[in-house]
LOLO-78340 format. One record per residue (C-alpha): residue in three letters; y, x, z. Coordinates in steps of 0.2 Angstrom, whole numbers, plus 5000, padded with zeros to 4 digits. Layout:
<atoms>
Ala; Y; X; Z .
...
</atoms>
This chain:
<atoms>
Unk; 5000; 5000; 5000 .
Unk; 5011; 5015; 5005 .
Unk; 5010; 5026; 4988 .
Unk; 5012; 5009; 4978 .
Unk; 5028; 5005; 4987 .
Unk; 5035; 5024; 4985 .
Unk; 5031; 5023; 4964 .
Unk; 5040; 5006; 4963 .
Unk; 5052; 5013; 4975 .
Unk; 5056; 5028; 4962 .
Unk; 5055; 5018; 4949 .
Unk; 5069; 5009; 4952 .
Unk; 5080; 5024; 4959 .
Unk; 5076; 5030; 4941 .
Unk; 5083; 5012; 4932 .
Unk; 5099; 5014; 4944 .
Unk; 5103; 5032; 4940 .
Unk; 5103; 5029; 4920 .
Unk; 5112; 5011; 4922 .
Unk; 5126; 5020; 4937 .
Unk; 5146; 5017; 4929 .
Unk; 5154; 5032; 4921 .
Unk; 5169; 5037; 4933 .
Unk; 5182; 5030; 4920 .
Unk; 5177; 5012; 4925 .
Unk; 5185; 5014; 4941 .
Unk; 5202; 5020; 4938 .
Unk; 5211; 5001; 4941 .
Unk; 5205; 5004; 4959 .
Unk; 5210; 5023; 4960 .
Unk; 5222; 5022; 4974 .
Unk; 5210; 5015; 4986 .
Unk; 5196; 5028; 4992 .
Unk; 5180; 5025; 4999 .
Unk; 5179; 5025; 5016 .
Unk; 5172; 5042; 5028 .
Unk; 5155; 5041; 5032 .
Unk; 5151; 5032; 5015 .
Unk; 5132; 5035; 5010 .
Unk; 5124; 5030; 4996 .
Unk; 5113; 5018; 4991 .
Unk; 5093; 5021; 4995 .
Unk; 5087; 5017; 4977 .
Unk; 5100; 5024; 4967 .
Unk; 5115; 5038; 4968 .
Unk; 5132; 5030; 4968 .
Unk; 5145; 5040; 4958 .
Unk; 5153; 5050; 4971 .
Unk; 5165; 5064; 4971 .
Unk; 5162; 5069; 4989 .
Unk; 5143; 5073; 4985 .
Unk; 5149; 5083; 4969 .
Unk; 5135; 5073; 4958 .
Unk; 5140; 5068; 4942 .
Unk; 5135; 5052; 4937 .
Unk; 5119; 5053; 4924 .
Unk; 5124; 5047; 4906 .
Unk; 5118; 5030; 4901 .
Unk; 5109; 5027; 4886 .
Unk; 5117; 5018; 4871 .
Unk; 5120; 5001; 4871 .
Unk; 5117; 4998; 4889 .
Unk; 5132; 4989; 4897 .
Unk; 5136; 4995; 4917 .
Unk; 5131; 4987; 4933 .
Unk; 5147; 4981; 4936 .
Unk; 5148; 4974; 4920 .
Unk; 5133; 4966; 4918 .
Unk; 5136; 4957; 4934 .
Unk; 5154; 4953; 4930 .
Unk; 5148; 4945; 4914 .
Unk; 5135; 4933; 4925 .
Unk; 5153; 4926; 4934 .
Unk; 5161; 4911; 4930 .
Unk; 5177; 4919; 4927 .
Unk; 5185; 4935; 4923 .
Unk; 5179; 4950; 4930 .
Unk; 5190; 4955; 4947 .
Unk; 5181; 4970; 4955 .
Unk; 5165; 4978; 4951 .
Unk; 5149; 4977; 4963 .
Unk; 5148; 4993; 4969 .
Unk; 5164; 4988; 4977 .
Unk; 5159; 4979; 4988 .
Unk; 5148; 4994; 4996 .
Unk; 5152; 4997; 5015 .
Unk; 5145; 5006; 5027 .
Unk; 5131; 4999; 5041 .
Unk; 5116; 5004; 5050 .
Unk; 5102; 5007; 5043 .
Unk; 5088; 4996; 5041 .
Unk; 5073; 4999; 5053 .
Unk; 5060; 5009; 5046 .
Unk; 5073; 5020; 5036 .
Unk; 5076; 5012; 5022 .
Unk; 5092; 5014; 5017 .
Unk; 5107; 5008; 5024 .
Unk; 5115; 4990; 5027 .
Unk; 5130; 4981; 5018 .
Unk; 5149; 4981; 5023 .
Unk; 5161; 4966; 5026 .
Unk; 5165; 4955; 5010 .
Unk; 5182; 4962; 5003 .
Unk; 5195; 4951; 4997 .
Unk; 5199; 4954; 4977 .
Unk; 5214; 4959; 4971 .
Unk; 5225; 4948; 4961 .
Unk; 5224; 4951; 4942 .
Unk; 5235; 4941; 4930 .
Unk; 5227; 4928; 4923 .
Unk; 5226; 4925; 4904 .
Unk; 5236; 4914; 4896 .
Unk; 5232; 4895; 4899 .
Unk; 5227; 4886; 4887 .
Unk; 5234; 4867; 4884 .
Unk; 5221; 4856; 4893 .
Unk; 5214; 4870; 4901 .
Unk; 5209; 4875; 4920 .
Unk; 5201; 4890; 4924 .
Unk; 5192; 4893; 4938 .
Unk; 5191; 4910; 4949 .
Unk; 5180; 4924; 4946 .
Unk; 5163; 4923; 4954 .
Unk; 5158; 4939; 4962 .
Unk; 5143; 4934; 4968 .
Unk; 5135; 4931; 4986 .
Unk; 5136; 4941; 5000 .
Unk; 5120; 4955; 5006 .
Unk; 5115; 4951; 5023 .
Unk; 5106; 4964; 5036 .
Unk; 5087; 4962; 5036 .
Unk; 5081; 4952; 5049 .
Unk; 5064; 4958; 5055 .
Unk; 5059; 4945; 5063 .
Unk; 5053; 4940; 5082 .
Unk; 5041; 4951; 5092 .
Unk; 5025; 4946; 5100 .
Unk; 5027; 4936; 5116 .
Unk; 5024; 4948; 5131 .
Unk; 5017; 4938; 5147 .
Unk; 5030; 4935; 5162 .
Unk; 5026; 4944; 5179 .
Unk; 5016; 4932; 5191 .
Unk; 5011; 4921; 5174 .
Unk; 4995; 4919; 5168 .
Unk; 4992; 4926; 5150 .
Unk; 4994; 4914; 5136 .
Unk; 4977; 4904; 5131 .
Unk; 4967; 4907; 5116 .
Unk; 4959; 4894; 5107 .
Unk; 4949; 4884; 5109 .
Unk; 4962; 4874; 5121 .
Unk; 4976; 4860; 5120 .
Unk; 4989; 4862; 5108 .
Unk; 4987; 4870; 5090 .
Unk; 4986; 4889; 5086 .
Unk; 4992; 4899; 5069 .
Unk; 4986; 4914; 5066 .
Unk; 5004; 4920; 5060 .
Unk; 5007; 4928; 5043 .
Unk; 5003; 4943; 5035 .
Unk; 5018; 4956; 5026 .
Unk; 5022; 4957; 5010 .
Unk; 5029; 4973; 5000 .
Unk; 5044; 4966; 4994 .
Unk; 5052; 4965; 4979 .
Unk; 5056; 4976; 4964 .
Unk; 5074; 4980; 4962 .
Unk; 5084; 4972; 4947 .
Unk; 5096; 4980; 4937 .
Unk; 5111; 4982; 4947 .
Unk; 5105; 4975; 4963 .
Unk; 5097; 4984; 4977 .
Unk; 5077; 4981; 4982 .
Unk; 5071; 4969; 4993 .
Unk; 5064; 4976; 5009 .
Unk; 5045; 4970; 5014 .
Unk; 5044; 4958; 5025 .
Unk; 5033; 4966; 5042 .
Unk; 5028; 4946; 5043 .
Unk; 5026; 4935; 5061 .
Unk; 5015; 4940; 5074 .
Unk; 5000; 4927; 5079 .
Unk; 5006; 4916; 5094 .
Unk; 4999; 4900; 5102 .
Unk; 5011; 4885; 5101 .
Unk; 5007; 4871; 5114 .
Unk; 5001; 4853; 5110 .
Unk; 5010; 4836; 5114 .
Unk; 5010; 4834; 5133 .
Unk; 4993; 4823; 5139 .
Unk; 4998; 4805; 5143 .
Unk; 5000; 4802; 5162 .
Unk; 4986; 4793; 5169 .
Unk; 4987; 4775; 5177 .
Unk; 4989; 4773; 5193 .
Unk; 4973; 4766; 5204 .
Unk; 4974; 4749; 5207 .
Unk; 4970; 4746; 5228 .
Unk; 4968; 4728; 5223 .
Unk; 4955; 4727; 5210 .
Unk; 4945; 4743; 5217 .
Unk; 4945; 4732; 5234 .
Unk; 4940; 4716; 5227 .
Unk; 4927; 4727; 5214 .
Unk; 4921; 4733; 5235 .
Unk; 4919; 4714; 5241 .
Unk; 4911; 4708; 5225 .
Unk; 4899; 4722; 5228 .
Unk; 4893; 4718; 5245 .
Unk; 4894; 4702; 5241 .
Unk; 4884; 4700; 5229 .
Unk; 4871; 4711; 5236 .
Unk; 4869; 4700; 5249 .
Unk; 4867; 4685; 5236 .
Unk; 4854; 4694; 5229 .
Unk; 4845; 4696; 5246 .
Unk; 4849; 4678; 5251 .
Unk; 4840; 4673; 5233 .
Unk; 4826; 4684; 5235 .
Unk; 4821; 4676; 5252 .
Unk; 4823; 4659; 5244 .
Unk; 4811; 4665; 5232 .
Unk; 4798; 4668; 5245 .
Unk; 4801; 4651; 5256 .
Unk; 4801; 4643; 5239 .
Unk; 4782; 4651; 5236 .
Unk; 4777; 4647; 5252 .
Unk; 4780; 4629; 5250 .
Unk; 4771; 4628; 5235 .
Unk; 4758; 4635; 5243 .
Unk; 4757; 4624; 5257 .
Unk; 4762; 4608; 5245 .
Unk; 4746; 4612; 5236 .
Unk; 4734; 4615; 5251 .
Unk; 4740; 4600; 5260 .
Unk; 4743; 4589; 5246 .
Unk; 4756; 4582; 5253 .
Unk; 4770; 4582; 5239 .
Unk; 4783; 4571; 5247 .
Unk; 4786; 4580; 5263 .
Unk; 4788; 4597; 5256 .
Unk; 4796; 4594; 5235 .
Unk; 4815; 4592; 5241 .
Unk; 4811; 4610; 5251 .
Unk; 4805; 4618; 5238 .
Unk; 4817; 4613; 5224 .
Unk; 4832; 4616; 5238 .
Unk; 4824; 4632; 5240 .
Unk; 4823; 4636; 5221 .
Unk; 4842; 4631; 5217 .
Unk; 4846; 4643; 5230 .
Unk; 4832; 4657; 5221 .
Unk; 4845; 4655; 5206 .
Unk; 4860; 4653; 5213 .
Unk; 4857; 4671; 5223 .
Unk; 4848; 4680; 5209 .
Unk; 4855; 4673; 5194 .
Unk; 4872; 4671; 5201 .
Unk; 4871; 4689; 5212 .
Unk; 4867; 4699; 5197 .
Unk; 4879; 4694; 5187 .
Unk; 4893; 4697; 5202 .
Unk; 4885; 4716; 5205 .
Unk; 4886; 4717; 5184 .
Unk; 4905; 4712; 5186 .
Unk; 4909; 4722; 5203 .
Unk; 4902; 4737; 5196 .
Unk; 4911; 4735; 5179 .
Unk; 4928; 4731; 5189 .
Unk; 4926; 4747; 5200 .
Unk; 4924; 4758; 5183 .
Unk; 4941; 4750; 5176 .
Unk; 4931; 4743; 5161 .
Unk; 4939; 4726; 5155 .
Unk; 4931; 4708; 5152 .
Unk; 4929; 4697; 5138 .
Unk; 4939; 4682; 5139 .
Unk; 4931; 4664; 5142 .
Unk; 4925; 4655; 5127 .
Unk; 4915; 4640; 5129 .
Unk; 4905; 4628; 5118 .
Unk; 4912; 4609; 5112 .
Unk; 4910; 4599; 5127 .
Unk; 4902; 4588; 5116 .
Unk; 4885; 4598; 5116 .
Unk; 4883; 4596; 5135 .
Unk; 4888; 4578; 5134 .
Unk; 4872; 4574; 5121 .
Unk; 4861; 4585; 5131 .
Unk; 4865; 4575; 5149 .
Unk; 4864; 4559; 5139 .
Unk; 4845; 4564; 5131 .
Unk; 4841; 4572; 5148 .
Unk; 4848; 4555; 5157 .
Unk; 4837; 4543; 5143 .
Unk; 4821; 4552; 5146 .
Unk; 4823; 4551; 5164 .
Unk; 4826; 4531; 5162 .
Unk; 4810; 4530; 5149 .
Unk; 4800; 4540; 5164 .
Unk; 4806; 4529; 5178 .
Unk; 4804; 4512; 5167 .
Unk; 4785; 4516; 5163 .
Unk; 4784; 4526; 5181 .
Unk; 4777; 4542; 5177 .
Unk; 4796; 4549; 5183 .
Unk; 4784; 4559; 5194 .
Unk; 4769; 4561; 5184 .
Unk; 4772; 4581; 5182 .
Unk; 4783; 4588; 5195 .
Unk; 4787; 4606; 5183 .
Unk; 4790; 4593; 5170 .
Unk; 4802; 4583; 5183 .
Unk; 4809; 4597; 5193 .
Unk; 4818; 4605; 5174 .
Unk; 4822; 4588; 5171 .
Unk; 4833; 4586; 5188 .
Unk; 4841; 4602; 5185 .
Unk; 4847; 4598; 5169 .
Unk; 4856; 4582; 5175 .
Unk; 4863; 4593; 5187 .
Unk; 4870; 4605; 5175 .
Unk; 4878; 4593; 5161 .
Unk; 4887; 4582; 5168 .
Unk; 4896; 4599; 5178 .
Unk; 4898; 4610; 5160 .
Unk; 4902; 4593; 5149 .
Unk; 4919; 4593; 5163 .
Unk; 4924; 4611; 5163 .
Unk; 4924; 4612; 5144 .
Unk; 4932; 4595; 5140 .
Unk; 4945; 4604; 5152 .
Unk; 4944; 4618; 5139 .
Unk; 4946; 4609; 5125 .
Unk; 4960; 4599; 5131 .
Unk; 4969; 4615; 5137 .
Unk; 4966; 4623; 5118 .
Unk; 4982; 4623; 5112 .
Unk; 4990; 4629; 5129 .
Unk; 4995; 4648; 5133 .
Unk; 4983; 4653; 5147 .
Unk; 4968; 4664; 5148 .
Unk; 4954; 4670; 5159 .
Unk; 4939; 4681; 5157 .
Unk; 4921; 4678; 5160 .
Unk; 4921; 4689; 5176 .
Unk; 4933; 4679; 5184 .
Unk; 4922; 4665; 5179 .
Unk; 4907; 4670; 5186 .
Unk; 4916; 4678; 5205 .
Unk; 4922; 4660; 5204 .
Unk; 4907; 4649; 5199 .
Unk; 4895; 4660; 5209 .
Unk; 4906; 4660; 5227 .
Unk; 4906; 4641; 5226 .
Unk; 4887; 4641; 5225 .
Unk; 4884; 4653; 5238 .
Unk; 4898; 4657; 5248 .
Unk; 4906; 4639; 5248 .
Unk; 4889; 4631; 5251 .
Unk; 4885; 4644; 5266 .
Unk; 4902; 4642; 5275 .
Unk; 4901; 4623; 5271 .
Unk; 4884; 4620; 5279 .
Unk; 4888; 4630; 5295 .
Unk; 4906; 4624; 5300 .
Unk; 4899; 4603; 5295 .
Unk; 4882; 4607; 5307 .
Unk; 4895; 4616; 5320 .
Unk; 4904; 4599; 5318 .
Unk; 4889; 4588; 5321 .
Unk; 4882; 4595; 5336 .
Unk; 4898; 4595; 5342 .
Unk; 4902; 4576; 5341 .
Unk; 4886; 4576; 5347 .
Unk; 4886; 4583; 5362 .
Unk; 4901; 4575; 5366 .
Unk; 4899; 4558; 5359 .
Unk; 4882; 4544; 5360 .
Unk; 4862; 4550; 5358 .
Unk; 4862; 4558; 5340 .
Unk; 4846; 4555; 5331 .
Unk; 4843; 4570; 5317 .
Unk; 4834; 4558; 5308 .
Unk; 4848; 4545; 5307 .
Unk; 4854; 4560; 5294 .
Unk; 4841; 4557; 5280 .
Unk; 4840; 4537; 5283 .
Unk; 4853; 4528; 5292 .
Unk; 4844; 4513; 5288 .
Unk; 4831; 4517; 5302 .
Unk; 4829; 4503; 5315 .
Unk; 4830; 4518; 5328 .
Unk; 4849; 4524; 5322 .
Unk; 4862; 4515; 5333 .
Unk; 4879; 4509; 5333 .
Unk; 4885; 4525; 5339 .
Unk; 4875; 4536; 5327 .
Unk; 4882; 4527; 5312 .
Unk; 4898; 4528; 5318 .
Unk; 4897; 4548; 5321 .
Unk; 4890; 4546; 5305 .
Unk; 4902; 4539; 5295 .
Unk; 4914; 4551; 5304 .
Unk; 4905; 4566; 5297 .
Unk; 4905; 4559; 5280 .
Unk; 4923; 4554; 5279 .
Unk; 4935; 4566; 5289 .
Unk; 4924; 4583; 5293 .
Unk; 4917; 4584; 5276 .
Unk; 4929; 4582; 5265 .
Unk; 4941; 4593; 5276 .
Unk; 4927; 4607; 5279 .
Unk; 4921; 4607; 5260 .
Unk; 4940; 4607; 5249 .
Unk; 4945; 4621; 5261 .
Unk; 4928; 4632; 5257 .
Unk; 4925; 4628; 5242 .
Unk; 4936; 4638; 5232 .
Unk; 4941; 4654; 5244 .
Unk; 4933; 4665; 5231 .
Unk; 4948; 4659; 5220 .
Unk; 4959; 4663; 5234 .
Unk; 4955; 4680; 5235 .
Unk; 4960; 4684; 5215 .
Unk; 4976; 4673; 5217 .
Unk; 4984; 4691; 5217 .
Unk; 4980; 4691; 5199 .
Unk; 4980; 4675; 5192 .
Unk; 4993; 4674; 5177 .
Unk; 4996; 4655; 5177 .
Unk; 4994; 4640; 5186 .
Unk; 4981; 4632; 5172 .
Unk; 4970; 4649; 5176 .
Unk; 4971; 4645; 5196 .
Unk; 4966; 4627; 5192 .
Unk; 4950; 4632; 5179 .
Unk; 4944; 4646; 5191 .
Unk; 4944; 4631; 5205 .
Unk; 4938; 4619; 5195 .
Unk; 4920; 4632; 5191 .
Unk; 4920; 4635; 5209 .
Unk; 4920; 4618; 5213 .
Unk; 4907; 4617; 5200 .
Unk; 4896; 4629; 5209 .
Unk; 4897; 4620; 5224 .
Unk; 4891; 4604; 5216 .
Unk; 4876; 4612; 5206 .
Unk; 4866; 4616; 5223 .
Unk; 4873; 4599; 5230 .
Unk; 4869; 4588; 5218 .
Unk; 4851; 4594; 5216 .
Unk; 4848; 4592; 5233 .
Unk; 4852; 4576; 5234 .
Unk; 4843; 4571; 5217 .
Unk; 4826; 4581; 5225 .
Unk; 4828; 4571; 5239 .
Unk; 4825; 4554; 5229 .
Unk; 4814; 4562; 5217 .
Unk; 4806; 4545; 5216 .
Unk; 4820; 4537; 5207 .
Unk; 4828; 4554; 5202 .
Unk; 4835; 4546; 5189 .
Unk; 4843; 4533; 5198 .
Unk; 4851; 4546; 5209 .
Unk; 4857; 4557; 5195 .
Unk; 4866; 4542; 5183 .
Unk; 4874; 4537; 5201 .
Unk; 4879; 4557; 5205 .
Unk; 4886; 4559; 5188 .
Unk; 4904; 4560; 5193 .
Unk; 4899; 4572; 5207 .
Unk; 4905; 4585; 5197 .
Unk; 4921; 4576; 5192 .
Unk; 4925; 4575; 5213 .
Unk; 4922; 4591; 5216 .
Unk; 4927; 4599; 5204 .
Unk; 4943; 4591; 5203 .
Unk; 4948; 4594; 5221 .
Unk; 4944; 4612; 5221 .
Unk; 4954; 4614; 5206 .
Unk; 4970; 4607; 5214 .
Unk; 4966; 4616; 5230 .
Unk; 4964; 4632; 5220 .
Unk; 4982; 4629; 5212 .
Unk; 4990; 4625; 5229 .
Unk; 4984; 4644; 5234 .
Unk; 4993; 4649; 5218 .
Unk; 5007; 4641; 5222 .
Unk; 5009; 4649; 5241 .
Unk; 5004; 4667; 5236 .
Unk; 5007; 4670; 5218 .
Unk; 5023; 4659; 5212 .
Unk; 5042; 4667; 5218 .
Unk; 5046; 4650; 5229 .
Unk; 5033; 4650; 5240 .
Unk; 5029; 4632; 5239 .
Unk; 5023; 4625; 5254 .
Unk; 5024; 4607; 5251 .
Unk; 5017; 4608; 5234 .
Unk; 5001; 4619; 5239 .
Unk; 4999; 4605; 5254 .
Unk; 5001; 4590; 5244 .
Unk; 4988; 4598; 5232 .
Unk; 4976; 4600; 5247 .
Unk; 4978; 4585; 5253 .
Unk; 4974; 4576; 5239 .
Unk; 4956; 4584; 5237 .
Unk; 4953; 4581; 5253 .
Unk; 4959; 4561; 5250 .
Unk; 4950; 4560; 5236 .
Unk; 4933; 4566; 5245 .
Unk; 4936; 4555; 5256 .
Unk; 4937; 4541; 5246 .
Unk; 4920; 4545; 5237 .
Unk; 4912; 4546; 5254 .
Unk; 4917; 4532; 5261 .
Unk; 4913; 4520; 5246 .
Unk; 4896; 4528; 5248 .
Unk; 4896; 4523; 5269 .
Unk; 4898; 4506; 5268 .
Unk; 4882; 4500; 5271 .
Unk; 4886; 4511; 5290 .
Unk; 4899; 4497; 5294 .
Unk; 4894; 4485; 5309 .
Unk; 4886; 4468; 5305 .
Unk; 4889; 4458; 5295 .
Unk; 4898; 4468; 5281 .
Unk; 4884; 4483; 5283 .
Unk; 4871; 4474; 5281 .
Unk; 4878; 4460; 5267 .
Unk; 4885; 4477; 5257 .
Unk; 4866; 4484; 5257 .
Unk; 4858; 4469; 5253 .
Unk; 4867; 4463; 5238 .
Unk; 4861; 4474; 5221 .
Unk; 4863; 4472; 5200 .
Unk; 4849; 4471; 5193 .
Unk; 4850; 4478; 5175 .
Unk; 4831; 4474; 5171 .
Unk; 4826; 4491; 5170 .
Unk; 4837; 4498; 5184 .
Unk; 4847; 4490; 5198 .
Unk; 4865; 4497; 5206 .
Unk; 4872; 4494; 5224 .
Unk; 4889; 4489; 5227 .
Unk; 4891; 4505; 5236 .
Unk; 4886; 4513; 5220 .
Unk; 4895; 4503; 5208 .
Unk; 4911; 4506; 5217 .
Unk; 4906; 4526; 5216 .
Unk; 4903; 4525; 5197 .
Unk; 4919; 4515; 5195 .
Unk; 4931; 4532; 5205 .
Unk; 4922; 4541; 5192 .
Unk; 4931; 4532; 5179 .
Unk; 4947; 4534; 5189 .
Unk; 4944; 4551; 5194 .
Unk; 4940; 4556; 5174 .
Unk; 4957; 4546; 5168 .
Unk; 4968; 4557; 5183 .
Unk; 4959; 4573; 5178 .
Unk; 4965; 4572; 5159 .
Unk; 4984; 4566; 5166 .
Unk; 4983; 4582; 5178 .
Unk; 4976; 4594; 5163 .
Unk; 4992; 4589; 5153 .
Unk; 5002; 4588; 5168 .
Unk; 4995; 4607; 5169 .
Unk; 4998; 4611; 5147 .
Unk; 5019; 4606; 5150 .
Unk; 5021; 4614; 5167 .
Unk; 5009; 4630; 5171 .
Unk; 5008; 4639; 5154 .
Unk; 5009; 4657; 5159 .
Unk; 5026; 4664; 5153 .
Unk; 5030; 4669; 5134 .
Unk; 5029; 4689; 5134 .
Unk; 5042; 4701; 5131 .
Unk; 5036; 4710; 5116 .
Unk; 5037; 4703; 5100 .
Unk; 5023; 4712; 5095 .
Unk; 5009; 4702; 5106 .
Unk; 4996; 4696; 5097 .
Unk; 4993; 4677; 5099 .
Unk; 4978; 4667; 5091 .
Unk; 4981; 4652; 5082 .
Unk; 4976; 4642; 5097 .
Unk; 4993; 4649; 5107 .
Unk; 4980; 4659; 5118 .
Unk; 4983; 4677; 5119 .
Unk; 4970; 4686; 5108 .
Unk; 4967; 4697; 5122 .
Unk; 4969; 4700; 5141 .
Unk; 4965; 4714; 5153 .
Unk; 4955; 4716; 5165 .
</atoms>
């Protein structure tokens, strides 16, 4: 690289030498001399009397430097290039010296104008700049770690490699090589900060945890007691004494396994920060067909009485007339919320669904059995078996009235204040009021699921019967947990605080309970009303109702027309607030196309 730089080098010294301007050029300027300490050019000799060189003669027909260069301008020539020589420093490496300051031009007369004319002044070219060489290597700091090589964050280049230059043209020095940039490592964008962990969610991802840990214990155990009633129905033969144990004891197999597994699936996705789907649901139509084939076949069974004929046979059948009615509710509330702007995800679904039929039913069943041996202890002689059939000549006066207590003030006060606590506990996050009120409403849902099939086991004879007359148990609870569930929105999650509101929503559950059970106590009442209430029945042909239950079924009609007012009352009032940003993705429904967690 070195002896081809030092021929091109010479070479053009060589080309300079032959094309340097005889000294006669130069007499305009004579008065002026060049500066002491001038130096020469490092390709070429510059014609200097001080060095007592004589410049070389140029061949025929070459025109000077100065001349050549003058002729490139736009005007006349002023001065010539070598002119503008000054001295400087020298270049590093030694190779030759820099360039002076820009002299100003001396006037000249201009030739004459011609008409229409302007001309312009002379061009004499840019001015030379010193060589820049370039930055060095970065060294490292004292106390700082060296810089990191790759592979690493950020991006690395290699740097470039030098170059020798360029060949000098005629009249114009040669370009030095460029020594090139050193390799350095340039950092990347900086990482983006990481969120914050939420206390909340990590705490309620802890709670589901162990709750449903225990669920899955709880369901186990019901799996065993339900076994060992099979066992013992099949060895006895005694079918009617142990069937309502073992179907209570399989409701609650499912409720803790099924239910459990799907809490610890949700806890443990909750406590890793992965989100959830949102809820979609079937028409509500499907599970309106399928309660009203389940609720047919049962009728067919009962009216040719084989309703009991095969007990696996009836025991599916029961908890399907269970699970309609429940799911036919909760996705006409759906449907009629569709063009609303609310959302919810399948984990807050299930916390929900599944802490009514576990945690509700457990807290339910111990404060209402806390209750009953409290009133009687302190009331008349309680008979337990008054409970399963108040109609028994041995229940008294007093025991129907404790009863009939129970049914209308400690139930329906106990079971709309636990039923939806597992709502209560995700208030924190709940977006909208029409989110508090679905999440209540599965909750209550839940709760009604293991109560309903209870009470349908325990008339397994006429399960049928017991099922068409339960059909708006779903509707009751459901309903009231829901409005409960939106009066804990509105005293932990709204700005105002409102007190009134979130009591006048619990109060109505609770009235409403209250109302169902009492319609369903009145064969209770003293003589003459118990008894005439009991006695009278409309007979259908192929199935018969009480007044006690034709007055339930008709508060599931009213109960079914105030549950579509509230659900529009909820669409014009409780949508959750438009968002900020433009950019959010809505679906054509008005439901954002997707939530977090």
């Amino acid at each position: 690289m070195s002896s081809e730089h030092e021929k091109v080098t010479q070479a053009s010294e060589e080309t300079r030498a032959q094309l340097q301007p005889p000294p006669p050029q130069r007499e305009q300027r004579a008065d002026q001399q060049p500066p002491s300490g001038e130096t020469p050019l490092a390709t070429g000799a510059a014609p200097s009397a001080e060095r007592g060189q004589s410049a070389a003669p140029r061949e025929q027909g070459v025109p000077p430097a100065s001349q050549a260069a003058n002729d490139m301008a736009p005007g006349p020539a002023q001065f010539t290039y070598w002119e503008h020589a000054g001295p400087g420093p020298m270049l590093p490496g030694g190779r030759g010296p820099g360039w002076g300051a820009w002299p100003l031009p001396p006037a000249s007369p201009m030739p004459p104008a011609t008409p229409g004319y302007t001309y312009s002044p002379a061009y004499g070219g840019s001015p030379s700049y010193p060589f820049y060489p370039g930055y060095p290597p970065y060294a490292n700091y004292a106390g700082v770690p060296p810089v990191p090589t790759w592979p690493g964050p950020g991006y690395w280049y290699p740097g470039y490699p030098p170059y020798p230059g360029y060949p000098s043209y005629p009249g114009y020095p040669a370009w030095p090589a460029w020594p090139g940039y050193s390799a350095h490592w340039q950092p990347g964008a900086a990482a983006a900060p990481q969120r914050p962990r939420d206390n909340y969610q990590v705490t309620l991802g802890i709670i589901g945890l162990i709750c449903s840990g225990l669920a899955l214990l709880a369901g186990l155990g019901s799996l065993v007691l339900a076994g060992i009633t099979v066992l013992v129905t099949s060895t006895s033969r005694s079918t009617g004494a142990f069937y309502p144990l073992t179907v209570q004891s399989l409701v609650y197999t499912c409720a803790g396994l099924i239910g459990g597994g799907f809490c610890l699936y949700h806890s443990i996705r909750s406590l890793l920060g992965k989100p959830s789907h949102v809820l979609k649901m079937p028409p509500f139509w499907i599970f309106l067909i399928g309660y009203v084939v389940t609720l047919a076949i049962g009728l067919v069974l009962q009216a040719t009485h084989q309703a009991v004929a095969f007990l696996p046979v009836t025991t599916v059948l029961i908890f399907l007339t269970a699970i309609f009615p429940a799911l036919t509710l909760l996705t006409l509330g759906l449907h009629l919320l569709r063009q609303a702007r609310w959302s919810t995800t399948w984990r807050r679904f299930t916390l929900a669904l599944t802490s009514g039929a576990t945690m509700g039913i457990l807290f339910a069943s111990l404060l209402e059995l806390s209750a009953t041996l409290l009133l009687a202890a302190t009331g008349p002689s309680f008979n337990p078996a008054c409970l399963n059939d108040p109609s028994n000549p041995v229940c008294q006066a007093g025991t129907k009235t404790l009863l009939i207590v129970l049914a209308v003030v400690v139930a329906p006060l106990v079971e709309e204040t636990v039923k939806p606590l597992g709502v209560a506990l995700l208030s924190g996050r709940l977006t909208s009021g029409i989110e508090a009120f679905i999440l209540g409403m599965s909750a209550g849902i839940g709760f009604d699921l293991v109560e309903t099939i209870g009470y349908i086991s325990m008339g397994y004879s006429d399960w049928a019967h017991v099922a068409l007359v339960r059909s708006g148990a779903g509707l009751l609870h459901g309903l009231g947990a829901g409005m409960v569930a939106l009066g804990w929105y509105h005293l932990i999650r709204t700005k105002q605080r409102r007190l009134r509101l979130g009591f006048a929503c619990w109060l109505y559950a609770v009235l409403q309970h209250a109302l169902w059970n009492a319609c369903g106590s009145l064969s209770l009442l003293p003589a003459p009303v118990g008894p005439a209430i009991q006695s009278w029945q409309l007979d259908l042909g192929f199935i018969s109702f009480g007044l006690d239950e034709l007055l339930i079924l008709l508060l599931t009609i009213i109960f079914l027309v105030l549950f579509i007012l509230i659900v529009r009352w909820l669409r014009a009032h409780y949508q959750e607030p438009t968002p900020a940003s433009a950019g959010a993705a809505d679906s054509s429904s008005g439901r954002p196309a997707a939530v977090g967690v």
